[in-house]
C-alpha positions in Angstrom: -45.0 -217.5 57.6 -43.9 -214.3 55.6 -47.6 -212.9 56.6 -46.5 -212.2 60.1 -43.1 -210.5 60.7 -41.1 -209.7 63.5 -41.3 -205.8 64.1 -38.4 -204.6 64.9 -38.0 -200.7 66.4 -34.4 -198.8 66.3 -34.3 -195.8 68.4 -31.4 -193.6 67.8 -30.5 -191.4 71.0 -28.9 -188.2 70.0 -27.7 -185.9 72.4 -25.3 -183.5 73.6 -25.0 -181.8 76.8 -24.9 -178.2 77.1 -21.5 -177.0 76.4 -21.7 -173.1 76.4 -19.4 -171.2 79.1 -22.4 -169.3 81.0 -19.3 -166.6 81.6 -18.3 -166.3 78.2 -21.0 -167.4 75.9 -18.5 -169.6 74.0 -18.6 -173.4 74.1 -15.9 -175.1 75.8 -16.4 -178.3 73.8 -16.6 -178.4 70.1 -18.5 -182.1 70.2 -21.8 -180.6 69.0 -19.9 -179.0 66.0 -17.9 -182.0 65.1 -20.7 -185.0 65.8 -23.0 -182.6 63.5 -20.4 -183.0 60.9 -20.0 -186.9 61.2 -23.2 -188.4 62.3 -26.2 -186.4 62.3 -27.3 -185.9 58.5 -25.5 -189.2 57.3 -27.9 -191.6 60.1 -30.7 -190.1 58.1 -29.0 -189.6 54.1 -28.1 -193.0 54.2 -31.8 -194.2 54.5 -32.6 -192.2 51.5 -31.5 -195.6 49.2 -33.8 -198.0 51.9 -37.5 -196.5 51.9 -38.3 -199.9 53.1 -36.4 -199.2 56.4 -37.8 -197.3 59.4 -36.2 -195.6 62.2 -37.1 -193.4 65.3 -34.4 -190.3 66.1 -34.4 -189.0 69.9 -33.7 -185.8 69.6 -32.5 -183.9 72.8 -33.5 -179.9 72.9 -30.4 -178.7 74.3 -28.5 -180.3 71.3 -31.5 -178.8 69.0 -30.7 -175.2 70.6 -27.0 -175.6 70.0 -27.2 -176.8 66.6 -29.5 -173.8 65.9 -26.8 -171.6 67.9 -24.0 -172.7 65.5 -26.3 -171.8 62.2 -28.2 -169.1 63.5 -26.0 -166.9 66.0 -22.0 -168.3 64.3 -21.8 -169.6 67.9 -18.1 -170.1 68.7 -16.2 -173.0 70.7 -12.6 -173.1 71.9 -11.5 -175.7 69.5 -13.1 -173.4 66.1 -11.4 -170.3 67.8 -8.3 -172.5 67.6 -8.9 -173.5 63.8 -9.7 -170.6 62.8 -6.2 -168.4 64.2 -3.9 -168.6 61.5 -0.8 -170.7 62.3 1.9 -168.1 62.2 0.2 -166.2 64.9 -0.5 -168.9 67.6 0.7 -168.1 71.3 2.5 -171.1 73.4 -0.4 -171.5 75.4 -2.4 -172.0 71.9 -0.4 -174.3 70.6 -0.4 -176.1 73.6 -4.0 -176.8 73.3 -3.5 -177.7 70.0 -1.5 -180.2 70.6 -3.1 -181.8 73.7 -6.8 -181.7 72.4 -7.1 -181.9 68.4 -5.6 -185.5 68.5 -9.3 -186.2 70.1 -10.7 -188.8 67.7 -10.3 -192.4 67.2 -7.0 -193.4 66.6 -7.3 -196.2 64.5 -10.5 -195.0 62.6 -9.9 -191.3 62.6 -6.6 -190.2 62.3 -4.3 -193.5 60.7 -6.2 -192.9 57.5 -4.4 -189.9 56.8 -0.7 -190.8 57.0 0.3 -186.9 57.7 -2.1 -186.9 60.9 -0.8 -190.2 62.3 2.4 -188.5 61.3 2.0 -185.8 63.6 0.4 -188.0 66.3 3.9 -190.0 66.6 5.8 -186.8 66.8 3.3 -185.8 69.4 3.7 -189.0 71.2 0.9 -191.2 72.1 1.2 -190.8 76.0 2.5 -187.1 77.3 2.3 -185.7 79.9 1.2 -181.8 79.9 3.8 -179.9 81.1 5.9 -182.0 78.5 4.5 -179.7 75.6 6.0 -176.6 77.0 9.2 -178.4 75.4 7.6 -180.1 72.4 6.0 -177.6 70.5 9.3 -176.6 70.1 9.2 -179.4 67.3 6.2 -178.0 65.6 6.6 -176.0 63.1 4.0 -173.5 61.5 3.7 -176.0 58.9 2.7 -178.6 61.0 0.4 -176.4 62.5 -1.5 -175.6 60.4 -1.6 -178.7 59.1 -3.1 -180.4 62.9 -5.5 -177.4 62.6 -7.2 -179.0 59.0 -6.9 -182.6 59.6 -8.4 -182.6 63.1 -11.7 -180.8 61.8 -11.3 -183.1 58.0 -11.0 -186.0 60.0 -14.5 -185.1 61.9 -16.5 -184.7 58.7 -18.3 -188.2 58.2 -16.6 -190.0 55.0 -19.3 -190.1 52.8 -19.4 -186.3 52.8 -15.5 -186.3 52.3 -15.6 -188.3 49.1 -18.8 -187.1 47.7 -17.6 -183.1 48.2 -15.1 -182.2 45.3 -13.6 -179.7 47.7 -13.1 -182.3 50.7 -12.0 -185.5 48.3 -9.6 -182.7 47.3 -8.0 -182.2 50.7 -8.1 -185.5 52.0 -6.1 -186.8 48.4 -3.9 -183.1 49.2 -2.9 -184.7 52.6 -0.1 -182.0 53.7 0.6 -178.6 53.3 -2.4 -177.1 53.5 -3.5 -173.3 53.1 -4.9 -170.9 55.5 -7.6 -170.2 52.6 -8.3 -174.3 52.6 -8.4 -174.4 56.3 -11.0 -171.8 56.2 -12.9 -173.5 53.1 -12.9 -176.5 55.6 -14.9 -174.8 58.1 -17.7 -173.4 55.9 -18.1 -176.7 54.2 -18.7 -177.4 58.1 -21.2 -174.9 58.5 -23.0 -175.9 55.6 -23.2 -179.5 56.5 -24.8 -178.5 60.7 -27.1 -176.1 58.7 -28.9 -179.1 56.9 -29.1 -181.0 59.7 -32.7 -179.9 60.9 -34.2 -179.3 57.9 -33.1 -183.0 56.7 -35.1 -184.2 60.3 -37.9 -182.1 59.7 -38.8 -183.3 55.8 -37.6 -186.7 56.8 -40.1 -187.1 59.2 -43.2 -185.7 56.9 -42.5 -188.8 54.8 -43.3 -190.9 57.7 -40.1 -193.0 57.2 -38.8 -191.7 60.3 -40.3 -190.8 63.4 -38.9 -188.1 66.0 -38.9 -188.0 69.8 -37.5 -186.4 72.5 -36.1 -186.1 75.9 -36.5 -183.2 78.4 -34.7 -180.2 77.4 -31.5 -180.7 78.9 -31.2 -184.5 79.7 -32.0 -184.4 83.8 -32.7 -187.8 85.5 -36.5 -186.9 86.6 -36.9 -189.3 88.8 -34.1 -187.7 90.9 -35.3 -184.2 90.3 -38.9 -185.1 91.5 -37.1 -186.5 94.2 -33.7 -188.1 95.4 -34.7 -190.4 98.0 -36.0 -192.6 94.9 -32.5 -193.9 94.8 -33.3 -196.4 97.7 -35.9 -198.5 96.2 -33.3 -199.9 93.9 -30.2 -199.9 95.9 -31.4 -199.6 100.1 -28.0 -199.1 101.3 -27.1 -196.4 99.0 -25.1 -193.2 100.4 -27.4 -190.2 99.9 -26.1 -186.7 99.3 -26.1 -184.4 102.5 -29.6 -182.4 101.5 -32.9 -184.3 99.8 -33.4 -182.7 96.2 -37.7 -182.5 95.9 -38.3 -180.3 93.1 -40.7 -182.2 90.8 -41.8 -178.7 89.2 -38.2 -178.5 87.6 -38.8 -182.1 86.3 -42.2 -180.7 85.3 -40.6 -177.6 83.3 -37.7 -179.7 81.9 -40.7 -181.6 80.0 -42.8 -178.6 79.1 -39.9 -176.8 77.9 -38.3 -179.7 75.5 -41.7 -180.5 74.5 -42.2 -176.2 73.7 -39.0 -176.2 71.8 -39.3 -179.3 69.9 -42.6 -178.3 69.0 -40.8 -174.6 67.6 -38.4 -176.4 65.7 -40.4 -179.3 64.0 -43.6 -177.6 63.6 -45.3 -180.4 65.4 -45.7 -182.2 68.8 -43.9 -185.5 69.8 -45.5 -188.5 70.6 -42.6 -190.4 72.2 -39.9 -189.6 74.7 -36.5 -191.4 75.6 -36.2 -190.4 79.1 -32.8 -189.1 79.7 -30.9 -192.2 80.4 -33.8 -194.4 80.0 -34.1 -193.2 83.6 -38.2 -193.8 85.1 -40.0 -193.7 87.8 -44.3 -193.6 88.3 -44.3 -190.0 89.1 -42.1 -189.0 86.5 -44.4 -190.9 84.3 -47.4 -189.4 85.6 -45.8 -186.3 84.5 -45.0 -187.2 81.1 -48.3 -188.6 80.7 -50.0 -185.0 81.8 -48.5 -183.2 78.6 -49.5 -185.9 76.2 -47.2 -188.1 75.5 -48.3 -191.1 74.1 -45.1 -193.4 74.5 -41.4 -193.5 76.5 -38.8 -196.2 76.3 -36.4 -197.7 79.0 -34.3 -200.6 79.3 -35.2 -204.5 79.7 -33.7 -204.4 83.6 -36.5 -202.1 84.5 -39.1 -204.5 83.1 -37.8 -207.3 84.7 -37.8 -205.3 88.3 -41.1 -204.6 87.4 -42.5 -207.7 87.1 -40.6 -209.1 89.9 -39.2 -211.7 87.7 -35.8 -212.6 85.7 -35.7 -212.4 82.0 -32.3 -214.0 81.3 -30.5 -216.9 82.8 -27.1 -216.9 83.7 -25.4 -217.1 80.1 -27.8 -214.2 79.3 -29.9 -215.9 77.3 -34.0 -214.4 77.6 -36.1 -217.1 79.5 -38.9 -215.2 78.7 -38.9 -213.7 75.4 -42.6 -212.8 75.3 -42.5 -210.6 78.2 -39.7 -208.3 76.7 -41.2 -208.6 73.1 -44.5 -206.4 73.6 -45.2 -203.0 74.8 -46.9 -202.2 78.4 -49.0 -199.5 79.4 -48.7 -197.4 82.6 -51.0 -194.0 83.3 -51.9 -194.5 79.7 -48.5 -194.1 78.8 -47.4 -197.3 76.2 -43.7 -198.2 77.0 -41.3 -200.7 75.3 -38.4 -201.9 76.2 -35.0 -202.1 75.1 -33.1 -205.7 74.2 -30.4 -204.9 76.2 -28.2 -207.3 74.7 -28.9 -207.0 71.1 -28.3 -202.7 71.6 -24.9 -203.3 73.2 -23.9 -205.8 70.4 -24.4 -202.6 68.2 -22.5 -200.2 71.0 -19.7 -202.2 71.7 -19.4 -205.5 70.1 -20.0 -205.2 66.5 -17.5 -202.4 65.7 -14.5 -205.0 66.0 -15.8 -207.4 63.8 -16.1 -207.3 59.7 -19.2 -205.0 58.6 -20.5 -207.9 56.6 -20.6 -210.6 59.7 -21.8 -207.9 61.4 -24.8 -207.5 60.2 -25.4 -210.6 58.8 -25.3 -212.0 62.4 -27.8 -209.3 63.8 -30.4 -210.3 61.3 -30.0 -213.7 62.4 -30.3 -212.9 65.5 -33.6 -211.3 64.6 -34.5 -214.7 62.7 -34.1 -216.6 66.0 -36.3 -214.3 67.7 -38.7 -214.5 64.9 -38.6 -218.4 65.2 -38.8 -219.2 68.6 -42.0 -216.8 68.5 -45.4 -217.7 68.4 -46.9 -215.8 65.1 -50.5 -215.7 66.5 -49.9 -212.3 67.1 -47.4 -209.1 66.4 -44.1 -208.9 68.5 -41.9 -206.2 68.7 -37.8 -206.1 69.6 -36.9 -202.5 70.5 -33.2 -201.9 69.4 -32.3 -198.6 71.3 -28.6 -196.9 71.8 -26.9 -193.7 71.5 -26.8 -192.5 67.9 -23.3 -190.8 67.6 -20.9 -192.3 70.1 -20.4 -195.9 68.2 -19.4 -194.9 65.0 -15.9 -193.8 65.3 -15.5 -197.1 66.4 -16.3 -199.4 63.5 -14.6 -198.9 59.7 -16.1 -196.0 57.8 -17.9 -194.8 59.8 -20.2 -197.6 60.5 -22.0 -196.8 56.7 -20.9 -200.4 55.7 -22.3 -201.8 58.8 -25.4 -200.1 58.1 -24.8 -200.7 54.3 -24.9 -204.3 54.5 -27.5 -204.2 57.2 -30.5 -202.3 55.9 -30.2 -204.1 52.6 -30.5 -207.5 54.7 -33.4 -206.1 56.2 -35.2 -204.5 53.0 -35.2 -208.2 51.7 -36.1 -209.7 54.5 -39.3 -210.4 54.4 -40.0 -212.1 57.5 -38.6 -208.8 59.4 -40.1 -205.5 59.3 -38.8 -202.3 61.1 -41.4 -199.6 62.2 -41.6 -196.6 64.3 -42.9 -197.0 67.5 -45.7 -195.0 67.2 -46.7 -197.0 63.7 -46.6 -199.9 65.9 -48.3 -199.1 68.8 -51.4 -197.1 67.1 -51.7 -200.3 64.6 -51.0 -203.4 66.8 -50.6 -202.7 70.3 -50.6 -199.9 73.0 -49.4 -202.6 75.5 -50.9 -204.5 78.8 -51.2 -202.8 81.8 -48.3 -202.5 83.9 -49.5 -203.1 87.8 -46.0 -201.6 89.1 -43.3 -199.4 87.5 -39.9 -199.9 88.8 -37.6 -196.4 89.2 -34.3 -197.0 87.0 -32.1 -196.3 84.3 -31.0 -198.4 81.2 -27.7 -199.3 83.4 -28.1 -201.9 86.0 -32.0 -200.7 86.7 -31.0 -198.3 89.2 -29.9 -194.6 89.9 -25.9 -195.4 91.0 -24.3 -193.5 88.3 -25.7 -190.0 89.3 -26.1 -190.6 92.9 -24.5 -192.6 95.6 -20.7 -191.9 95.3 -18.9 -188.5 97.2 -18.3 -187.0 94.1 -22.0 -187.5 92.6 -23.5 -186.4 96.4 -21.5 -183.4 96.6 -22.4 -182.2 93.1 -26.3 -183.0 94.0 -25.9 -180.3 97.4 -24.4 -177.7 95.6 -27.3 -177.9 93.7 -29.7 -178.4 96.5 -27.9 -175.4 97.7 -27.9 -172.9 94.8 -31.8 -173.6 93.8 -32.8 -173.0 97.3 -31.0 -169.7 97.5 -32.4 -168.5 94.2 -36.3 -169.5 95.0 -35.2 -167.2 98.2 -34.3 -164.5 96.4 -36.9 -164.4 93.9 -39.2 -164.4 96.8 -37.8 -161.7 98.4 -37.0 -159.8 94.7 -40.1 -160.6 92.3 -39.4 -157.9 90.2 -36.1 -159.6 89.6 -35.7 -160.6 86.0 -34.4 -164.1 86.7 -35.0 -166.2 83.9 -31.1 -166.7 83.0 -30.6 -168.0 86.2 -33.5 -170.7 86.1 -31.7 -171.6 82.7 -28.5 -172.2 84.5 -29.9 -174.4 87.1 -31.8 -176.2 84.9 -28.9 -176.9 82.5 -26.7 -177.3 85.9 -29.3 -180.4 86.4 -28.5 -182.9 83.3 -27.4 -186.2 83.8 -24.2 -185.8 81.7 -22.2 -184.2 84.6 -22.4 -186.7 87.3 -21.8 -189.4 84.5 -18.3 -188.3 84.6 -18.3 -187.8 88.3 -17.5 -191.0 90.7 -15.5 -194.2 89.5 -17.4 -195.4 86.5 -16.3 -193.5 83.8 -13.2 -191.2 82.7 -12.9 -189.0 80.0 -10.0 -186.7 78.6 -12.1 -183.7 78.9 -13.2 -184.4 82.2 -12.0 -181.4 83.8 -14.1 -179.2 81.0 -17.3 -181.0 82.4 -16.4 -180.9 85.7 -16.0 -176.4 85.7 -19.2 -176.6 83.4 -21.1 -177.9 85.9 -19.7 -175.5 88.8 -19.9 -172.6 86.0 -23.6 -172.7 86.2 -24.0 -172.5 89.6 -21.9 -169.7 89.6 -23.4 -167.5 86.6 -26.9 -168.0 89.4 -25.3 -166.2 92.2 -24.1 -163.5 89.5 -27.3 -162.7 88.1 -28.6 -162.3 91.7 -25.9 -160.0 92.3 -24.2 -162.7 94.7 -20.9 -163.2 95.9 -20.5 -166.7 94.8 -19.7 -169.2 97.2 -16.3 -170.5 98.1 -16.5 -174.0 97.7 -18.0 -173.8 94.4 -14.2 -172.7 92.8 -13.3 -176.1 94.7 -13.5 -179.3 92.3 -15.9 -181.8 92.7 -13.1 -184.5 90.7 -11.3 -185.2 93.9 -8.0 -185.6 92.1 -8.3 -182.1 91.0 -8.8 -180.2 94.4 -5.6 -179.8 95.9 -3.2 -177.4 94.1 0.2 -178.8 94.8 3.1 -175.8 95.2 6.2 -176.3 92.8 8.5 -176.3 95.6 7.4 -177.4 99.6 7.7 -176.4 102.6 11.0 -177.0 104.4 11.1 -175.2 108.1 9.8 -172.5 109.4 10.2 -168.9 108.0 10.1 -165.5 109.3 9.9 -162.8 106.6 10.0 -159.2 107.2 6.6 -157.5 105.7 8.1 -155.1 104.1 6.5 -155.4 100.7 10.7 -155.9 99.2 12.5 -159.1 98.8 15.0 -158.2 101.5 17.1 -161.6 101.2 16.5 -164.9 98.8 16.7 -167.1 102.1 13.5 -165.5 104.1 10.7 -167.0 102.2 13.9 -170.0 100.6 12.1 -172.5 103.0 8.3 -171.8 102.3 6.4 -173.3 99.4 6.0 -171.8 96.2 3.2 -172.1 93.4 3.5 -171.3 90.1 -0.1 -169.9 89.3 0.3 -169.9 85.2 0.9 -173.7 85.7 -2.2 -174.0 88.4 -4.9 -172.2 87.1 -6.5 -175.0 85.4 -8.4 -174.7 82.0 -10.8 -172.0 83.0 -7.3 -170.1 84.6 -6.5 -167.0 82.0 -4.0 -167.5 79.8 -2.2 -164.5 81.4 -2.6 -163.9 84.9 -1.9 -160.7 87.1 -0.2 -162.7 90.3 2.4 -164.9 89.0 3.5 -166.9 91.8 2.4 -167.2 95.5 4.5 -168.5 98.3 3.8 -169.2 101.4 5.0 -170.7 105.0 4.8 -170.4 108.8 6.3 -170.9 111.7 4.6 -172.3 114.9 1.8 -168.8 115.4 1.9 -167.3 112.3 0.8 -167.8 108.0 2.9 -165.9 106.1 1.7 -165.4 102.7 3.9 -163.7 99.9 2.4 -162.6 95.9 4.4 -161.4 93.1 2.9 -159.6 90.4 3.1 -159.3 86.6 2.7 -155.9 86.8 4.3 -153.0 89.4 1.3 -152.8 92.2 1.4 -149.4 92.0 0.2 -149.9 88.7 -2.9 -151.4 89.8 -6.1 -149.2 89.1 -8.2 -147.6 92.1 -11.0 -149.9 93.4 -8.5 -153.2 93.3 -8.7 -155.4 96.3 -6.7 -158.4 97.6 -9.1 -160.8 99.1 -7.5 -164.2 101.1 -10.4 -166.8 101.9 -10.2 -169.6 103.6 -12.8 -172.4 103.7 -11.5 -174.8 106.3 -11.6 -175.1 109.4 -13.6 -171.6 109.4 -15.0 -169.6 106.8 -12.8 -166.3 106.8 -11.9 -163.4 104.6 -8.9 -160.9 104.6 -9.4 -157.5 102.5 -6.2 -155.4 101.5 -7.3 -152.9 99.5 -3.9 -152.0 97.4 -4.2 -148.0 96.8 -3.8 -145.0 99.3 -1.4 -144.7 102.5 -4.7 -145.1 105.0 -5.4 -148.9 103.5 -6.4 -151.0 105.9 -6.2 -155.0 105.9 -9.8 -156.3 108.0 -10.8 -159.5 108.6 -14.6 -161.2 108.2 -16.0 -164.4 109.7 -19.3 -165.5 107.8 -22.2 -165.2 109.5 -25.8 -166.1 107.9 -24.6 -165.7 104.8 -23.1 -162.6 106.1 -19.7 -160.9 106.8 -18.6 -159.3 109.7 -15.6 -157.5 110.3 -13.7 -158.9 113.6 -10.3 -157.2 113.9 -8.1 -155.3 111.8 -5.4 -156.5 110.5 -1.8 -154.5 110.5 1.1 -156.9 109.5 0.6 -156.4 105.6 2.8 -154.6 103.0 2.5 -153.3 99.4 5.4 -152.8 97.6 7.5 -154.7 95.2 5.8 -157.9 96.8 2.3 -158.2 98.6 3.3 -159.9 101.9 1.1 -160.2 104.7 1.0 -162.7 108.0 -1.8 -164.2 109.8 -1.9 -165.8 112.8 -3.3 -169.2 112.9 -5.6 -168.2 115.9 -7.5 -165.5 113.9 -8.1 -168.2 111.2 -9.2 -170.2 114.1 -7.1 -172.9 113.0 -5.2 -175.2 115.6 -2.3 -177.9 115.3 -2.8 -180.1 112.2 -5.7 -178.4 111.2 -5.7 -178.3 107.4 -6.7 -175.1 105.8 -7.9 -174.5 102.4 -7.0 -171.2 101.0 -7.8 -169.1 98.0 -6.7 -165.2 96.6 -9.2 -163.3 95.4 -8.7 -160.0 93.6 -11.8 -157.8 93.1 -11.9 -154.2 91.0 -15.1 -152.1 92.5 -16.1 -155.5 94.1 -16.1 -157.6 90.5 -13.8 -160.4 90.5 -10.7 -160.2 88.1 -9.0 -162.7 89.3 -9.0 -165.7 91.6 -5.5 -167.7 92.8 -5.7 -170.8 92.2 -8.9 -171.0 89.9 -9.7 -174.2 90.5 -9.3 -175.6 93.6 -7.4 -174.3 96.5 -3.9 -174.7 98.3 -3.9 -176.6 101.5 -1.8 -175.9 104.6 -1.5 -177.7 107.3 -0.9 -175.9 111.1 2.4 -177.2 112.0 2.7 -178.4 115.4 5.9 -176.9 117.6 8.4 -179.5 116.7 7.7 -179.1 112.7 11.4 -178.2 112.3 12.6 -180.9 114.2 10.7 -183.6 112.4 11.9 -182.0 108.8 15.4 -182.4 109.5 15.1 -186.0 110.4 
């Protein structure tokens, strides 16, 4: 019996999305940083005591080229920029950030070990809301600080390295109090840990004990890029975005590229590929297949819609083991599949049980499998999940899990874990597969990146920016374009539109949200573009509209006169505090500080106060007011000279042409200006959507609200009347 095992294949997918602020070259999300010092190296160091035990690592390139960014270039995030500012000198707004984002680990796993962090949590509070920190880091004091600033990053390094450091064992048994010179310690011991991670792959993988794949450079959903109307074949009634996305050459270059750079940084070429998100279709094989590789993997669903037949009954056990237990071929290409079951026991289930049971109950799992098989030829059960997301979840890190579980294995003789490639190349490169069925590992189909509002719109600004930068290069082809190319292509990974629709939620969700929309952006700046309006909108719905502080409560009828000539003609218009509106891409100091704004039944009076005097302002600044509903319209005010005039655009083809000028402005102590509801083309209970802009020589400084945009509503001639009821 012993003489024919069950193979068994464990894919770790590790991956990180492309965090880097195209604007600011710093990375607005430290989780590349902080998963490199918790699960990269220790998946691999901990299979330096099993030989025995064999395991395949997807690694994505876009993680690869931040990893490398980090060791190479001392790339910076927000959250390190935070660490690293010594405690005495933090601002409000720092602390603030502190104290909403470095209690971003598990709870229960992460931060109750260490009695001072939990400590500082419950002062904190569990649940806040954020303008409730304006008042509680009043609480805080430098001490504890500092302190936050240590024991988020401590509490990020994996344990193994933390007792097996003298240096970290040192500041977790310290536990309070600690130094600026400690704090900065911390962070090289950090540095030194990300800059082993590669290497550590790289000999790893020359033993043979481990085998390395990929996925295209920055995670897109082919299938969708070569084209979205693939979408229907899985669900028919599905809600498509606005414009068809067709562009298998990006889908093509996000494969040649990964496969480039993988290539550059292993010294070799892969033989396997995880599709991002398991996510298939036949042409996106095909094109796989073109550039050599020899094997992919997706999820059990897809099988079964490729055969046309169900693999699991309704208690979920597999009716059909032998069909899921094998490889299949298509264009060449050798697939497995993933046990969907047995990979979510790992990602979900197994974390809340003892590591021991654990892992005692997935080997007899295995043993069942192994059982119920007929030995008259090699099977193999493809184990395949996300390699750095599970962890924080069980005890330890999961090491006892995988403790307990690779011993159990390395005994076992009747089991035998191989790399795929080992398996395929020695046993079998799979039967041919008539039909391949376009899907992802979740439910076989496409819904999580297409389908909803929020997904579709994301897809046409996309649509929209590619099309208007293959334009321009046609039109430019001297044009040096190749940063823009990058942003679409990074602007086209799955991990956006994951957080987009109603599936998932994420505390950070805003951060992905403005990453996406930053890329698009930094396309029309490097083709000297005025960036489109609706691309400072959110996609998140709930984060569009820009509520004002105070509402409106009648109608108003200011003098422009650029003074505040009475408290009561602007008392019953709206008011928005722009420091508390900006969002987290808003500056941290802003030059308008509030905006208010109100009508009667003809006019929109608008009214902006300023940090600073305007006649402070330097030559070339320009007041901009832009509205993109119910008409696309802009209002200039330059702010310098007695002859300024105030003109208004309508778009055009992309174009803007001056209608009218405008004459009821003033520049003084206040900007005030008034437009009439007709020039914005706007009628009775019309809703506009309005944004400030303020240029310097035609460069934007500043834009009012950053992220999103205030919405007015024409009033209709009995507004008052209905307000006092």
């Amino acid at each position: 019996m012993t003489n024919n095992p069950l193979y068994i294949s464990f894919l770790w997918h590790m991956h990180q999305p492309y965090y880097k602020d195209p604007s600011t070259d710093i990375y607005r999300l430290p989780w590349v940083r902080l998963h490199g010092t918790k699960d990269y190296l220790d998946m691999l160091e901990i299979l330096k005591d099993f030989p025995a035990i064999k395991q395949n690592f997807n690694l994505v390139p876009s993680l690869l080229e931040q990893l490398n960014d980090y060791t190479e270039n001392n790339a910076k995030d927000s959250f390190l920029e935070a660490t690293r500012k010594k405690a005495s000198d933090l601002s409000a707004d720092e602390k603030m950030f502190i104290l909403e984002n470095f209690f971003l680990a598990n709870w229960e796993n992460m931060i109750k070990p260490f009695p001072r962090y939990y400590e500082l949590l419950v002062k904190r509070g569990a649940h806040f809301i954020k303008s409730d920190l304006v008042r509680t880091i009043k609480y805080f004091t430098e001490t504890d600080f500092l302190d936050l600033q240590t024991l988020f990053n401590l509490c990020w390094i994996d344990p193994f390295f933390r007792e097996n450091d003298p240096f970290l064992k040192m500041l977790v048994e310290k536990g309070r109090n600690y130094t600026e010179d400690e704090k900065s310690l911390l962070i090289e011991k950090q540095m030194e840990i990300l800059k082993r991670i590669i290497p550590a792959y790289r000999q790893m993988a020359s033993t043979g004990q481990v085998e390395l794949s990929l996925s295209p450079f920055y995670h897109p959903i082919a299938p969708l890029l070569c084209d979205t109307d693939i979408a229907r074949t899985a669900m028919p009634g599905v809600n498509l975005p606005r414009r068809r996305f067709a562009c298998p050459e990006d889908a093509r270059k996000q494969i040649e590229t990964g496969i480039t750079y993988f290539e550059k940084v292993f010294g070799c070429r892969p033989s396997g590929m995880w599709p991002s998100e398991g996510s298939v279709s036949e042409q996106a094989l095909r094109m796989m297949s073109s550039y050599g590789i020899q094997w992919i993997a997706t999820d059990e669903g897809v099988l079964a819609h490729s055969l046309g037949k169900s693999l699991r009954d309704g208690s979920g056990n597999l009716t059909d083991p032998q069909a899921l237990y094998r490889p299949y071929c298509f264009e060449d290409v050798s697939i497995v599949f993933r046990d969907h079951t047995l990979s979510d026991l790992i990602g979900f289930v197994y974390s809340r049980w003892d590591s021991k049971k654990a892992a005692d109950d997935l080997t007899a799992k295995l043993l069942h499998i192994r059982n119920s098989m007929p030995m008259d030829k090699p099977h193999l059960v493809s184990i395949i999940l996300d390699g750095e997301n599970a962890w924080e979840h069980y005890k330890n890190d999961g090491r006892d899990f995988f403790l307990y579980l690779y011993e159990g294995l390395s005994r076992e003789e009747r089991l035998k874990t191989v790399t795929v490639s080992e398996y395929i190349n020695n046993f079998d490169r799979g039967k041919g597969l008539e039909y391949l069925h376009p899907g992802s590992w979740i439910n076989a189909n496409f819904g999580i990146w297409i389908g909803h509002e929020e997904d579709n719109l994301s897809w046409d600004y996309l649509t929209d920016t590619r099309e208007r930068l293959e334009c321009f290069q046609k039109e430019n082809p001297g044009h040096n374009l190749e940063k823009a190319w990058k942003s679409i292509r990074i602007a086209e990974g799955s991990d956006w539109n994951w957080w987009y629709g109603d599936e998932h939620t994420t505390e950070t969700q805003e951060e992905f949200d403005e990453l996406f929309r930053l890329n698009l952006m930094q396309v029309y700046r490097e083709m000297g573009k005025e960036i489109p309006v609706e691309l400072f909108v959110p996609v998140l719905r709930h984060d569009r509209e820009i509520a004002p502080k105070l509402l409106i409560r009648g109608f108003i009828q200011p003098a422009i006169d650029g003074l505040v000539t009475s408290y009561y003609e602007w008392y019953e218009g709206a008011q928005v505090d722009v420091g508390k509106s900006g969002g987290s891409m808003h500056k941290s100091e802003s030059l308008i500080t509030s905006i208010y704004y109100g009508f009667n039944k003809d006019f929109l009076f608008l009214r902006l106060d300023s940090k600073l005097p305007f006649d402070e302002f330097e030559e070339g600044t320009e007041f901009s007011i832009l509205t993109s509903r119910p008409s696309e319209i802009k209002i200039t005010v330059p702010l310098k000279g007695n002859s300024a005039k105030a003109a208004l655009f309508e778009k055009s083809n992309d174009n803007w042409i001056m209608t009218k000028e405008i004459t009821e402005f003033a520049v003084l102590d206040i900007f005030e200006i008034g437009l009439s509801f007709a020039d914005l083309k706007a009628r009775e209970n019309d809703e506009i959507h309005l944004v400030i802009s303020i240029t310097k020589n035609t460069e934007e400084m500043e834009r009012c609200p950053w992220r999103g945009y205030l919405s007015i509503t024409v009033p209709t001639p009995d507004f008052e009347a209905l307000m006092w009821r």
